[in-house]
PDB file of N, CA, C, O and CB in Angstrom:
ATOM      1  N   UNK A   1      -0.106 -42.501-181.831  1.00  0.00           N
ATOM      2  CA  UNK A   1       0.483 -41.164-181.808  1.00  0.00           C
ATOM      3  C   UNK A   1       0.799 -40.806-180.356  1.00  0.00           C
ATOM      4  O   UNK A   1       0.007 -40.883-179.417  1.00  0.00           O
ATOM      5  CB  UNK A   1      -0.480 -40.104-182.457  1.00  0.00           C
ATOM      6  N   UNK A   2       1.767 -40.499-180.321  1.00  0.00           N
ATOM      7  CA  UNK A   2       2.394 -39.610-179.130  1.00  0.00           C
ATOM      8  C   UNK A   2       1.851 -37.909-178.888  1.00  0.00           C
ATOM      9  O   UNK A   2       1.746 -36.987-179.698  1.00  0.00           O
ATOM     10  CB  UNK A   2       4.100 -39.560-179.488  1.00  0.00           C
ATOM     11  N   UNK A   3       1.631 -37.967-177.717  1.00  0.00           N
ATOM     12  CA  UNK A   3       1.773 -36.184-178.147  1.00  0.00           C
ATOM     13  C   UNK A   3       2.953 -35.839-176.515  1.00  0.00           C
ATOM     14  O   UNK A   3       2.981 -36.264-175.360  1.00  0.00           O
ATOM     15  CB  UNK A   3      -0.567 -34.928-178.075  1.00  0.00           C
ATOM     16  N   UNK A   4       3.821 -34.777-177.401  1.00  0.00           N
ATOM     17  CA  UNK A   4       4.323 -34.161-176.155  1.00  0.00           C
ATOM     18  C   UNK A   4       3.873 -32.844-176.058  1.00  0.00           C
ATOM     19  O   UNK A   4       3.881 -32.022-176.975  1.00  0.00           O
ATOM     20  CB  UNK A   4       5.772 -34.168-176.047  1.00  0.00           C
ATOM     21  N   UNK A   5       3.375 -32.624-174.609  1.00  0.00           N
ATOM     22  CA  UNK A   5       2.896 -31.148-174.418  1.00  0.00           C
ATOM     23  C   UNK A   5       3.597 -30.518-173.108  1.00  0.00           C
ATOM     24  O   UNK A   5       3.879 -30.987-172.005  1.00  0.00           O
ATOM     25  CB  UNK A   5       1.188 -31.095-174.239  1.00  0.00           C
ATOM     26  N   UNK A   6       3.755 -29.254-173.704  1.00  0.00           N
ATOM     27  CA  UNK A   6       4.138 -28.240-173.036  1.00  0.00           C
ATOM     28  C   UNK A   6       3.417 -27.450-172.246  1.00  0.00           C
ATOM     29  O   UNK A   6       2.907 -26.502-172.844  1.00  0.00           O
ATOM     30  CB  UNK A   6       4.587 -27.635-173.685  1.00  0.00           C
ATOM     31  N   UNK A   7       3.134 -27.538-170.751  1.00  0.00           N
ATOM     32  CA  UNK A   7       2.358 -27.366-170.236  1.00  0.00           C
ATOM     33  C   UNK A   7       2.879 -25.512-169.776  1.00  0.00           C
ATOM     34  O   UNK A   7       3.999 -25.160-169.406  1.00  0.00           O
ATOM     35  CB  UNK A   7       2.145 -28.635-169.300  1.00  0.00           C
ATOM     36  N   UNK A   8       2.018 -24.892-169.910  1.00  0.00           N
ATOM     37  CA  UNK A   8       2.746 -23.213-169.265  1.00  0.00           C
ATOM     38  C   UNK A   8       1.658 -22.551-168.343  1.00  0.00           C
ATOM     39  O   UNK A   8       0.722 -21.958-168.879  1.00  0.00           O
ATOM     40  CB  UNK A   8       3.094 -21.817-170.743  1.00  0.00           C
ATOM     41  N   UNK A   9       1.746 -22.631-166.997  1.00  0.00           N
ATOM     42  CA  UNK A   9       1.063 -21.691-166.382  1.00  0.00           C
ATOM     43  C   UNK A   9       0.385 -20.318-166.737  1.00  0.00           C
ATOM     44  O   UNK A   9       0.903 -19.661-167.641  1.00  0.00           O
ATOM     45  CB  UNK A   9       1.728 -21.516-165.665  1.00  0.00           C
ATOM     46  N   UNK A  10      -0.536 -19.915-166.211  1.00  0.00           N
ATOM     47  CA  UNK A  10      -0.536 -18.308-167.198  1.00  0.00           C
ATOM     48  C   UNK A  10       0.204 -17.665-166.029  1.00  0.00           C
ATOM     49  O   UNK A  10       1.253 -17.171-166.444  1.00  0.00           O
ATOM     50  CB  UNK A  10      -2.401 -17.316-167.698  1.00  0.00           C
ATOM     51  N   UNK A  11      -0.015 -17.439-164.315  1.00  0.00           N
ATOM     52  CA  UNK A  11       0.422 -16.438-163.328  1.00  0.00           C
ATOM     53  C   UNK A  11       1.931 -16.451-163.663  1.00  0.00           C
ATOM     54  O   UNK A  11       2.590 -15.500-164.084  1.00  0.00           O
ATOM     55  CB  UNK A  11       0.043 -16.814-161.704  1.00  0.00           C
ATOM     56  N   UNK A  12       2.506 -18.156-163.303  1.00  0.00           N
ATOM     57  CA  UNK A  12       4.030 -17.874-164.057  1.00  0.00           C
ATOM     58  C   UNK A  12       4.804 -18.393-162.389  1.00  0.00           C
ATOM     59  O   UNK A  12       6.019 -18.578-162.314  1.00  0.00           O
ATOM     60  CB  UNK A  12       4.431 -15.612-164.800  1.00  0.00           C
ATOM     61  N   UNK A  13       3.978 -18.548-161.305  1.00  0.00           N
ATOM     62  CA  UNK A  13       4.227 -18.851-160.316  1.00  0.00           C
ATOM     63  C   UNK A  13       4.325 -20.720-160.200  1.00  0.00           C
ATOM     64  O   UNK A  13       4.155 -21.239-159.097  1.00  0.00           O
ATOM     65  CB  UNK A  13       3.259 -18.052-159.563  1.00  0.00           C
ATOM     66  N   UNK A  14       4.490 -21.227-160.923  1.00  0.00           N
ATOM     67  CA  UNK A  14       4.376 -22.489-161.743  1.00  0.00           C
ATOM     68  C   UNK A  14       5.317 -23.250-162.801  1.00  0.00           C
ATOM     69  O   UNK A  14       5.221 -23.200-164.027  1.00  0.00           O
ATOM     70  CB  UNK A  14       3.389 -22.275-162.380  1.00  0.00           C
ATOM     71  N   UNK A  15       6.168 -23.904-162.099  1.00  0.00           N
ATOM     72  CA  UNK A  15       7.480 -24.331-163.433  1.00  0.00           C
ATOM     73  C   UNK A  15       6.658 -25.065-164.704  1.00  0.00           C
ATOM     74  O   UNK A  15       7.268 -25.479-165.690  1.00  0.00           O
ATOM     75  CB  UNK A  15       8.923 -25.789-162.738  1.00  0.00           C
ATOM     76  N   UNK A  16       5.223 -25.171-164.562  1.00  0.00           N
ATOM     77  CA  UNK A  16       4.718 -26.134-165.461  1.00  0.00           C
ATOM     78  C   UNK A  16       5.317 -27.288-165.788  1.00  0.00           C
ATOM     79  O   UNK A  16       6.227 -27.543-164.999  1.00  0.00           O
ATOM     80  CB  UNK A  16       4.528 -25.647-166.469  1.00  0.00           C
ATOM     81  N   UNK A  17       5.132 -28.344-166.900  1.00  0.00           N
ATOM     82  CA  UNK A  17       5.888 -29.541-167.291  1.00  0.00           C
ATOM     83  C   UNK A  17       6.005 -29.851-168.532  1.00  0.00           C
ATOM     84  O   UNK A  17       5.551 -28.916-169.191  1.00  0.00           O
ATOM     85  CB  UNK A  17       5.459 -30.572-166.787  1.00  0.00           C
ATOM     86  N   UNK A  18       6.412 -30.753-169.251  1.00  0.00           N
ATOM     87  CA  UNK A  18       6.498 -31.213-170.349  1.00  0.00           C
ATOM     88  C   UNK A  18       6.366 -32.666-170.326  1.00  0.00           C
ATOM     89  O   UNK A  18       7.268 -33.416-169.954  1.00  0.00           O
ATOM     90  CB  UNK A  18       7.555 -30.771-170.878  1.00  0.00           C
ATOM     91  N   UNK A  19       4.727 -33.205-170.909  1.00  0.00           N
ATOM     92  CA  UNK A  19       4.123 -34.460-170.302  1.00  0.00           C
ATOM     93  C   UNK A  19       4.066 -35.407-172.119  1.00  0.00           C
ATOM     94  O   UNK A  19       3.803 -34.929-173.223  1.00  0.00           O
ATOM     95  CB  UNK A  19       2.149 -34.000-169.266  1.00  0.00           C
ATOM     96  N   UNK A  20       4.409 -36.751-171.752  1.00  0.00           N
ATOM     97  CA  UNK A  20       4.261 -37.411-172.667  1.00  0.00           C
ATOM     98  C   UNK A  20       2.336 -38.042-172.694  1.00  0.00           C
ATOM     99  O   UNK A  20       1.792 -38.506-171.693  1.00  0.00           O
ATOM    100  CB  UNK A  20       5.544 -38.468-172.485  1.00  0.00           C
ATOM    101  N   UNK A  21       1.677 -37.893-173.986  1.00  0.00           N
ATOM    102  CA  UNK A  21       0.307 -38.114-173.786  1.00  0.00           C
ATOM    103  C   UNK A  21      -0.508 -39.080-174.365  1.00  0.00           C
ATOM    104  O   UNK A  21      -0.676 -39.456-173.205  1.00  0.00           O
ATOM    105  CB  UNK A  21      -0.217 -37.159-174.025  1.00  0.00           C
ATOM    106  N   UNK A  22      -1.186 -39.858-175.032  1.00  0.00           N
ATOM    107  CA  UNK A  22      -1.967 -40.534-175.900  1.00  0.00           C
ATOM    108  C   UNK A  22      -3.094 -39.758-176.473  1.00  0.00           C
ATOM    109  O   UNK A  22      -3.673 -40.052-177.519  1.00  0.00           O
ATOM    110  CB  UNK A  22      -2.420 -41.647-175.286  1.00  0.00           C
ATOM    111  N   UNK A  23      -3.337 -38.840-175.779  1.00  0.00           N
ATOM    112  CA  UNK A  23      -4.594 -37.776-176.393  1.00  0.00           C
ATOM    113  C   UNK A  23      -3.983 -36.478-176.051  1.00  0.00           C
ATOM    114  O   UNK A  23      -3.024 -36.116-175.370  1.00  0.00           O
ATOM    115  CB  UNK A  23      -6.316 -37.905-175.598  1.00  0.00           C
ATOM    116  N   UNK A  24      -4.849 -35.936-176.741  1.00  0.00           N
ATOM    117  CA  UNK A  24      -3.924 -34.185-176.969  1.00  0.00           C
ATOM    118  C   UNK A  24      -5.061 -33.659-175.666  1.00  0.00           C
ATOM    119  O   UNK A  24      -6.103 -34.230-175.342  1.00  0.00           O
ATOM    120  CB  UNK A  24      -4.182 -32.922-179.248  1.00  0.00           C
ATOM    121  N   UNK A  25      -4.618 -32.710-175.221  1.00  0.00           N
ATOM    122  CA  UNK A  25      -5.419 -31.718-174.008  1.00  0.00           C
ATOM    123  C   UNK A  25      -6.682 -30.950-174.880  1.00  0.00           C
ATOM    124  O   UNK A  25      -6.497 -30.675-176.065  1.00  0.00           O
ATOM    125  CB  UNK A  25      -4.145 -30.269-173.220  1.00  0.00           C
ATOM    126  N   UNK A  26      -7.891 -30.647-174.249  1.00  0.00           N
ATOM    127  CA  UNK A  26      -8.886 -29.850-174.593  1.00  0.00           C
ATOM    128  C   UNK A  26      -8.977 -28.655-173.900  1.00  0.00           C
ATOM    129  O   UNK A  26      -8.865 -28.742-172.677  1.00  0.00           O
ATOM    130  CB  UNK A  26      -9.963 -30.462-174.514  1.00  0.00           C
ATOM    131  N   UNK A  27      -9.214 -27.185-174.550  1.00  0.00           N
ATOM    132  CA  UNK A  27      -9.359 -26.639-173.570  1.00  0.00           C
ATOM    133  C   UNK A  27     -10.505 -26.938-172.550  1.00  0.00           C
ATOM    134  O   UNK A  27     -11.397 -27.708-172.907  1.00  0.00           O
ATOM    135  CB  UNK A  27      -9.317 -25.600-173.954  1.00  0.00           C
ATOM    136  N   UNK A  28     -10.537 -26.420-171.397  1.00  0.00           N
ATOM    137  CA  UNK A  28     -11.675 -27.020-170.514  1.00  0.00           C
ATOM    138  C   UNK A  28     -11.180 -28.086-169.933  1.00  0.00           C
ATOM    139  O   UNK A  28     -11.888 -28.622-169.081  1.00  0.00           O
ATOM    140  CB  UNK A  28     -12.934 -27.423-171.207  1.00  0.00           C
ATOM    141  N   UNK A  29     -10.079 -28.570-170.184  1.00  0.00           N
ATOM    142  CA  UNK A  29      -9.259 -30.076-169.577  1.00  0.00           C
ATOM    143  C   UNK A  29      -8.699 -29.562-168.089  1.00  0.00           C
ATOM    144  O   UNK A  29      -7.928 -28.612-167.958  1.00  0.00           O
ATOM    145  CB  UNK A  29      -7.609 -30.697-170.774  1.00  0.00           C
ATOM    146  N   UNK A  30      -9.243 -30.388-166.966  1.00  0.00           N
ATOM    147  CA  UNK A  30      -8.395 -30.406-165.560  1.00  0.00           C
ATOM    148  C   UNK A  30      -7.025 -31.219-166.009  1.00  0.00           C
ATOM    149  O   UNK A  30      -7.178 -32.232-166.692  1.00  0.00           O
ATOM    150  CB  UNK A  30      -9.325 -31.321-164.130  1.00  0.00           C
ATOM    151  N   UNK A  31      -5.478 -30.736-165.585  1.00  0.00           N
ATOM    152  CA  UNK A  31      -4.763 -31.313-166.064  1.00  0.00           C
ATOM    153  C   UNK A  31      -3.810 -31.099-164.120  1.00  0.00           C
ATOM    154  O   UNK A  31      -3.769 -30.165-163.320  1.00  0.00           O
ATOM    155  CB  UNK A  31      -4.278 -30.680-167.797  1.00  0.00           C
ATOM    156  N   UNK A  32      -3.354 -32.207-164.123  1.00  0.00           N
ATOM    157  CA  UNK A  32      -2.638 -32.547-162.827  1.00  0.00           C
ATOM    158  C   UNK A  32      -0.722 -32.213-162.897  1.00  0.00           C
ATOM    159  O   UNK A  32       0.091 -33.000-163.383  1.00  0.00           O
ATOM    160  CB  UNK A  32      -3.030 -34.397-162.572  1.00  0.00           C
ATOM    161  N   UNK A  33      -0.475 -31.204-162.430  1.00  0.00           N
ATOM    162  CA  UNK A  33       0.769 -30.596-162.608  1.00  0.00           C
ATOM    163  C   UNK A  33       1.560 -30.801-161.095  1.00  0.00           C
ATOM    164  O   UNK A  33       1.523 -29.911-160.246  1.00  0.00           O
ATOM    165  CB  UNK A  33       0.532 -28.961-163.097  1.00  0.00           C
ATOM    166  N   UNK A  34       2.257 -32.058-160.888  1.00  0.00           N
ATOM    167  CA  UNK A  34       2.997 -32.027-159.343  1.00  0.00           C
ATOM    168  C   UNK A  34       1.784 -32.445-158.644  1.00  0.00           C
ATOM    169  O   UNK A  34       1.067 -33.366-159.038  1.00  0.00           O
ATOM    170  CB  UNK A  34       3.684 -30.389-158.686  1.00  0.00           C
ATOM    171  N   UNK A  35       1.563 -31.718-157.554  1.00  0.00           N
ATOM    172  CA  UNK A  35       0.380 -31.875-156.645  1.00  0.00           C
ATOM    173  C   UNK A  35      -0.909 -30.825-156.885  1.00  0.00           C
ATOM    174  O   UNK A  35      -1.953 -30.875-156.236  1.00  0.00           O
ATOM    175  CB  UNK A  35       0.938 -31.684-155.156  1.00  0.00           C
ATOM    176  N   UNK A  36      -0.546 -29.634-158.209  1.00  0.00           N
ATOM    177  CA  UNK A  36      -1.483 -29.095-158.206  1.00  0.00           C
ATOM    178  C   UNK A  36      -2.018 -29.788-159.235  1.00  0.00           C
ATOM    179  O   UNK A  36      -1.565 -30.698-159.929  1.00  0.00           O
ATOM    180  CB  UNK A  36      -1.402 -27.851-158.194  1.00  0.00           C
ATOM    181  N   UNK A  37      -3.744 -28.838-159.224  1.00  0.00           N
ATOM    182  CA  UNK A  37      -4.838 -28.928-160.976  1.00  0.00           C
ATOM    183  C   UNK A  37      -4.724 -27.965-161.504  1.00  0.00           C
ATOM    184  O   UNK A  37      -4.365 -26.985-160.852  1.00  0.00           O
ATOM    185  CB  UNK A  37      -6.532 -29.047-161.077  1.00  0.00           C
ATOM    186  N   UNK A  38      -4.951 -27.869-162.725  1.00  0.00           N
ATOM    187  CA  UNK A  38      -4.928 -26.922-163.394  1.00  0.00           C
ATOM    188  C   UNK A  38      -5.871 -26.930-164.559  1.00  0.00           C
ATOM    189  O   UNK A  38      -5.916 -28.032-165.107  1.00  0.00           O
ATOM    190  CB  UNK A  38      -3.759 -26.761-163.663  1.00  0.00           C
ATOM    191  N   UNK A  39      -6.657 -25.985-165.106  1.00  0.00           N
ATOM    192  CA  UNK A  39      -7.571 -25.671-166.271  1.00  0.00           C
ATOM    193  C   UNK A  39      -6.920 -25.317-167.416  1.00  0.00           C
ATOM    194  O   UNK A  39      -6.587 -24.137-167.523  1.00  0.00           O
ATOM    195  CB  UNK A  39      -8.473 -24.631-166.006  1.00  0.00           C
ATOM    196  N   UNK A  40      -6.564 -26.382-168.644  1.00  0.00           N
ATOM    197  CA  UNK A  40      -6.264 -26.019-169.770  1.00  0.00           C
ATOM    198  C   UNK A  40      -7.602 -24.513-170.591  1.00  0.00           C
ATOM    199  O   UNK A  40      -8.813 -24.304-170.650  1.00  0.00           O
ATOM    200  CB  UNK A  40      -6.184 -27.648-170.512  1.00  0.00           C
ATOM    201  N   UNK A  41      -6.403 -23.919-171.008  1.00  0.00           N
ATOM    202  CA  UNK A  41      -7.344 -22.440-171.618  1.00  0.00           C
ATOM    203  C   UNK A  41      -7.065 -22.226-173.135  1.00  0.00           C
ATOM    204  O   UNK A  41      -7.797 -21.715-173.983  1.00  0.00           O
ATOM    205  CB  UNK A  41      -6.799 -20.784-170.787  1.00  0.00           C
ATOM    206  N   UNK A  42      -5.372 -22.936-173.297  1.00  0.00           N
ATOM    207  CA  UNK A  42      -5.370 -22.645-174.686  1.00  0.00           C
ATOM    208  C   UNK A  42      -4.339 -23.930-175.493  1.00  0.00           C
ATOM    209  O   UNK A  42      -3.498 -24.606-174.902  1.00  0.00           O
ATOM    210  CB  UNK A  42      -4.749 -20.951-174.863  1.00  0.00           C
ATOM    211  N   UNK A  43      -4.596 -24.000-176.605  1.00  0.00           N
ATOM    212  CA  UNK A  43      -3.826 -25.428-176.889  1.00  0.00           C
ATOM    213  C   UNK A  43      -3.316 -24.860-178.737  1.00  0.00           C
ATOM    214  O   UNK A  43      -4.082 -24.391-179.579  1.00  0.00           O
ATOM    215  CB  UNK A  43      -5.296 -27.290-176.730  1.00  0.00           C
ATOM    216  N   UNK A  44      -2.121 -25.067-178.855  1.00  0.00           N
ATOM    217  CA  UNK A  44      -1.939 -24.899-180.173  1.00  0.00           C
ATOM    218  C   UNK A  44      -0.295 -25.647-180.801  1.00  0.00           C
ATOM    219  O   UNK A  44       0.659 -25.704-180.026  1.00  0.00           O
ATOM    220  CB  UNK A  44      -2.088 -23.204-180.343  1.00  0.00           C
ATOM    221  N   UNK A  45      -0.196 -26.084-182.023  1.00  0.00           N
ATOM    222  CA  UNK A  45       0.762 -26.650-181.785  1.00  0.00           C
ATOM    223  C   UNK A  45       1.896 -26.008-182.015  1.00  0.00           C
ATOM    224  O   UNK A  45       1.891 -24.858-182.452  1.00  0.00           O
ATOM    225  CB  UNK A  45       0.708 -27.604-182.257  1.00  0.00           C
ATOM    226  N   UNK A  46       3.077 -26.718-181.730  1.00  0.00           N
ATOM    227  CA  UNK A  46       4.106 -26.182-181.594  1.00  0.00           C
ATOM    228  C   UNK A  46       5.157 -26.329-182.882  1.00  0.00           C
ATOM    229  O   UNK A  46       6.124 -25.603-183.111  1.00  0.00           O
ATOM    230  CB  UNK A  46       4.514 -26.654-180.403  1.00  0.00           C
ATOM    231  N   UNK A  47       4.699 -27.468-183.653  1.00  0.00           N
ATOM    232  CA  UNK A  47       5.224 -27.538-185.080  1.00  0.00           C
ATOM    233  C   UNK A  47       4.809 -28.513-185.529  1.00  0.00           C
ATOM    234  O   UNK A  47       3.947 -29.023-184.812  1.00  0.00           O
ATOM    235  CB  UNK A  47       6.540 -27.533-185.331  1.00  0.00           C
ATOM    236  N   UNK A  48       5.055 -29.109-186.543  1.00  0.00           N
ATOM    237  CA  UNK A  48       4.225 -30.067-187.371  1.00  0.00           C
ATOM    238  C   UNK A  48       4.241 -31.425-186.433  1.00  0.00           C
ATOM    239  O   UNK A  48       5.102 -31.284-185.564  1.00  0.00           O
ATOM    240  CB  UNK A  48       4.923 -30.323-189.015  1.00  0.00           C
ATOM    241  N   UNK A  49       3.556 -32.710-186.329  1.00  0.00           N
ATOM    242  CA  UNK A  49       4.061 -33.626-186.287  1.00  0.00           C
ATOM    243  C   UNK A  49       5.048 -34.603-187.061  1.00  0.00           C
ATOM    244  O   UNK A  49       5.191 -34.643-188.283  1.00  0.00           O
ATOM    245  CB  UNK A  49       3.377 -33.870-186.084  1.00  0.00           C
ATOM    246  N   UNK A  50       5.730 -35.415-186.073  1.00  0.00           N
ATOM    247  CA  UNK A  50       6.885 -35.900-186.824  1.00  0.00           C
ATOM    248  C   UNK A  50       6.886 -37.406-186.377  1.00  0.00           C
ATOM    249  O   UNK A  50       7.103 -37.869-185.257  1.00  0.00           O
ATOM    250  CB  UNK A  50       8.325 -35.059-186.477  1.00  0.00           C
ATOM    251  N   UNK A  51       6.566 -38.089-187.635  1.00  0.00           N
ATOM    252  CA  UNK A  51       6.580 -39.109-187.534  1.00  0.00           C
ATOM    253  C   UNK A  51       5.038 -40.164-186.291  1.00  0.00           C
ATOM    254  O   UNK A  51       3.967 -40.691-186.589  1.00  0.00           O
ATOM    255  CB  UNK A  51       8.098 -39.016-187.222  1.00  0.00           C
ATOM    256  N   UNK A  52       5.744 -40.000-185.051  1.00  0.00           N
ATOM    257  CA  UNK A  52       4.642 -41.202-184.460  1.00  0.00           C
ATOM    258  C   UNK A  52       4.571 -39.621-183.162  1.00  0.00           C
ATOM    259  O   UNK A  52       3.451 -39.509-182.662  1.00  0.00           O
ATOM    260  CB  UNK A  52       5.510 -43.549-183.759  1.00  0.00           C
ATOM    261  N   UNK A  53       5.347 -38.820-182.801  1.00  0.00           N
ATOM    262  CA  UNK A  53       5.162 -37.653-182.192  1.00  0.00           C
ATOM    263  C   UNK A  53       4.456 -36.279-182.808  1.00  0.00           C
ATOM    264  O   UNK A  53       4.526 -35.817-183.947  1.00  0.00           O
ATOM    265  CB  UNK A  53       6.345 -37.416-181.845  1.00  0.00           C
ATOM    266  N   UNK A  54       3.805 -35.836-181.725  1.00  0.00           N
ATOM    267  CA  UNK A  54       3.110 -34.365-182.016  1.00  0.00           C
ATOM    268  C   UNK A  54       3.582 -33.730-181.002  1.00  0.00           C
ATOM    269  O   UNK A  54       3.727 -34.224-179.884  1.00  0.00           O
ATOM    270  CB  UNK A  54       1.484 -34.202-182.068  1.00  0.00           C
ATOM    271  N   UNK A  55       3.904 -32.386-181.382  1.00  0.00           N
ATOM    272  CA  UNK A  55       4.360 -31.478-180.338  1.00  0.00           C
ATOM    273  C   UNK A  55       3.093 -30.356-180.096  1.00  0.00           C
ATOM    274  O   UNK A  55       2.346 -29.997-181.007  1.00  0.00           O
ATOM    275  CB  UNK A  55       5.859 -30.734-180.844  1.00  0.00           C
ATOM    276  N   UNK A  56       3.017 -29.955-178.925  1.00  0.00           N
ATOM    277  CA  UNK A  56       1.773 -29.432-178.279  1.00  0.00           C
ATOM    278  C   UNK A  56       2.310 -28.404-177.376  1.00  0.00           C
ATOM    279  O   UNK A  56       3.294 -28.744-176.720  1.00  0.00           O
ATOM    280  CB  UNK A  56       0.888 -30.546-177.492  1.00  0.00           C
ATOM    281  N   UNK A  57       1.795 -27.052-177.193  1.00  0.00           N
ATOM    282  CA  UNK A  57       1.822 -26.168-176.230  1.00  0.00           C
ATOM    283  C   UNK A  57       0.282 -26.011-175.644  1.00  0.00           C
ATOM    284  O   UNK A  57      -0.580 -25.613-176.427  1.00  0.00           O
ATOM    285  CB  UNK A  57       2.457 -24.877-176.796  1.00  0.00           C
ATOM    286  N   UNK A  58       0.004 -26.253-174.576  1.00  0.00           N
ATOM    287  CA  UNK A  58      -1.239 -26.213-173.649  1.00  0.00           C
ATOM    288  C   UNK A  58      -0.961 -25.328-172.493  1.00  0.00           C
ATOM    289  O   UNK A  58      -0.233 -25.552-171.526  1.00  0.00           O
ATOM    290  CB  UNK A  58      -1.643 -27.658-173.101  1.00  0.00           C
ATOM    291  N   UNK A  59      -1.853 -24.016-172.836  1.00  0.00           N
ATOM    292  CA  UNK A  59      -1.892 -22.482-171.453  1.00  0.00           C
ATOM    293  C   UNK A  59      -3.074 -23.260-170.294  1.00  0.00           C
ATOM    294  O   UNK A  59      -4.243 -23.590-170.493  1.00  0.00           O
ATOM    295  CB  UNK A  59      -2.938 -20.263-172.368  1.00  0.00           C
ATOM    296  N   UNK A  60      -2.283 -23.368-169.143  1.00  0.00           N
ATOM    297  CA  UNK A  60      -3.497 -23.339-167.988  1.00  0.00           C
ATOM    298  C   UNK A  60      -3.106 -22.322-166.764  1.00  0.00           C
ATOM    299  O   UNK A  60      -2.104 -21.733-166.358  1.00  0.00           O
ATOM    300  CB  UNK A  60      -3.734 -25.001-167.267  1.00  0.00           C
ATOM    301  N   UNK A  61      -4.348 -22.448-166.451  1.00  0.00           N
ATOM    302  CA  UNK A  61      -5.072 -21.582-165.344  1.00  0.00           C
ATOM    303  C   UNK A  61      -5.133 -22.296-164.213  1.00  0.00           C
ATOM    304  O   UNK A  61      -5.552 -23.451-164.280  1.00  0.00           O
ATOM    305  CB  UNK A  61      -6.481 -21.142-165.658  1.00  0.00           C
ATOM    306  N   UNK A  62      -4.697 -21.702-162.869  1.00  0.00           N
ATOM    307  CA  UNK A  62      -4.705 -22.520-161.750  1.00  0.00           C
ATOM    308  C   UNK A  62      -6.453 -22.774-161.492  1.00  0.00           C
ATOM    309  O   UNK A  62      -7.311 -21.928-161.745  1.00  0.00           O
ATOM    310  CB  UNK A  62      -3.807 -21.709-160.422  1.00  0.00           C
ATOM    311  N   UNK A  63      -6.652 -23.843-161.054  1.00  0.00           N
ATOM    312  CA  UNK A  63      -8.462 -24.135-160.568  1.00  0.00           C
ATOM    313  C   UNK A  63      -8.396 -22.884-159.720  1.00  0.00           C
ATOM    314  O   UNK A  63      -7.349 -22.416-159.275  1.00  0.00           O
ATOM    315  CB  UNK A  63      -9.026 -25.888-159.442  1.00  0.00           C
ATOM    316  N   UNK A  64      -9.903 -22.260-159.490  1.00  0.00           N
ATOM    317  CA  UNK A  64     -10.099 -21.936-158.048  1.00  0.00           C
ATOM    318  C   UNK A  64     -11.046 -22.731-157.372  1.00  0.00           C
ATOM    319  O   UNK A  64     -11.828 -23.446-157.998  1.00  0.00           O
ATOM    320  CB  UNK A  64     -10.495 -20.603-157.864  1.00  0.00           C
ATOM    321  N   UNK A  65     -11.034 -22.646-155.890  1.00  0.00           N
ATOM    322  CA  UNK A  65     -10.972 -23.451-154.769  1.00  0.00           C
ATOM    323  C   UNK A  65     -12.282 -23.788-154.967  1.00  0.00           C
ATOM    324  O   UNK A  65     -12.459 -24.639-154.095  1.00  0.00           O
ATOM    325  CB  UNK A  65     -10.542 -22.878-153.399  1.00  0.00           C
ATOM    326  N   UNK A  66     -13.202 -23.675-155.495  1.00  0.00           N
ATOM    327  CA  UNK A  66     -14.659 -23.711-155.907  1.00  0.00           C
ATOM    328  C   UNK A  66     -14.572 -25.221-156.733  1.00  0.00           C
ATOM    329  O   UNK A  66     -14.892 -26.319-156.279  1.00  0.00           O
ATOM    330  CB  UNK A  66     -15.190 -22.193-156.977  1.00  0.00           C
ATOM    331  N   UNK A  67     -14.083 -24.934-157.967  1.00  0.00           N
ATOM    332  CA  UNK A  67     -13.629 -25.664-159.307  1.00  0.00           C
ATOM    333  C   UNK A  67     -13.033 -27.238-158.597  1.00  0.00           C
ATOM    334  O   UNK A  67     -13.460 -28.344-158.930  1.00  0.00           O
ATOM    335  CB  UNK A  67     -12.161 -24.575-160.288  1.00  0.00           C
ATOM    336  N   UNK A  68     -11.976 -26.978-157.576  1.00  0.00           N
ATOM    337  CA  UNK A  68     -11.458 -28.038-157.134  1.00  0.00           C
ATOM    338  C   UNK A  68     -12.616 -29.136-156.367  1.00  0.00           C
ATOM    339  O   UNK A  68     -12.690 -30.358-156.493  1.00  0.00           O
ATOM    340  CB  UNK A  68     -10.347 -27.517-156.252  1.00  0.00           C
ATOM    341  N   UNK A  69     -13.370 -28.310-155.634  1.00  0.00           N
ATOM    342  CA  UNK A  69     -14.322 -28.937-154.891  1.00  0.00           C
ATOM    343  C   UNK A  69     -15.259 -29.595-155.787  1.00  0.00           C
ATOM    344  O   UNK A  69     -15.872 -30.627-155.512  1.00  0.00           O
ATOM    345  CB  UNK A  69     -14.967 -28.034-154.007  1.00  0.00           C
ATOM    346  N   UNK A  70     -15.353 -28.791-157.122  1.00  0.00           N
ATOM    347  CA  UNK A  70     -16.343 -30.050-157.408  1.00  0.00           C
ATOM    348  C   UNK A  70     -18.010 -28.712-157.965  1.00  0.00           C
ATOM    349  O   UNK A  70     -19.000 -28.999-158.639  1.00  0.00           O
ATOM    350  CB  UNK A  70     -16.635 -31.445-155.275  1.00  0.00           C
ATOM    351  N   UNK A  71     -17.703 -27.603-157.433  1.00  0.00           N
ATOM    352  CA  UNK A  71     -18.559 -26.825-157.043  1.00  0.00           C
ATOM    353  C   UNK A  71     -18.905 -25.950-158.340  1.00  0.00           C
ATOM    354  O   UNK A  71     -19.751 -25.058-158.275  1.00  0.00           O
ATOM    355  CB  UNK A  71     -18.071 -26.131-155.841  1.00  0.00           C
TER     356      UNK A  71
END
């Protein structure tokens, strides 16, 4: 299975992406957008799957500087 997900910033300061996947996102998932991270918050789909594809919308949250460190 494929999944394509739709990645959407919540601030909006963020073009987000649209990533081809082998596993679907969790919320709680660090997800790597360009050069930033980001905290998946919400995941739901976007319409049925079709065929060997799933379509996916995944809300994240920029890390804060804490989160990135590790901290």
């Amino acid at each position: 299975m494929v999944y394509k997900i739709s990645y959407v910033v919540q601030s909006g300061d963020h073009p987000g992406a649209i990533v081809n996947a082998v596993t679907p996102p969790q919320i709680g998932d660090r997800v790597q957008l360009g050069s930033e991270e980001f905290e998946v918050v919400e995941v739901f789909d976007l319409m049925p799957a079709r065929g060997e594809f799933h379509f996916l919308h995944a809300t994240c949250k920029r890390l804060s500087q804490d989160k990135r460190d590790g901290k």
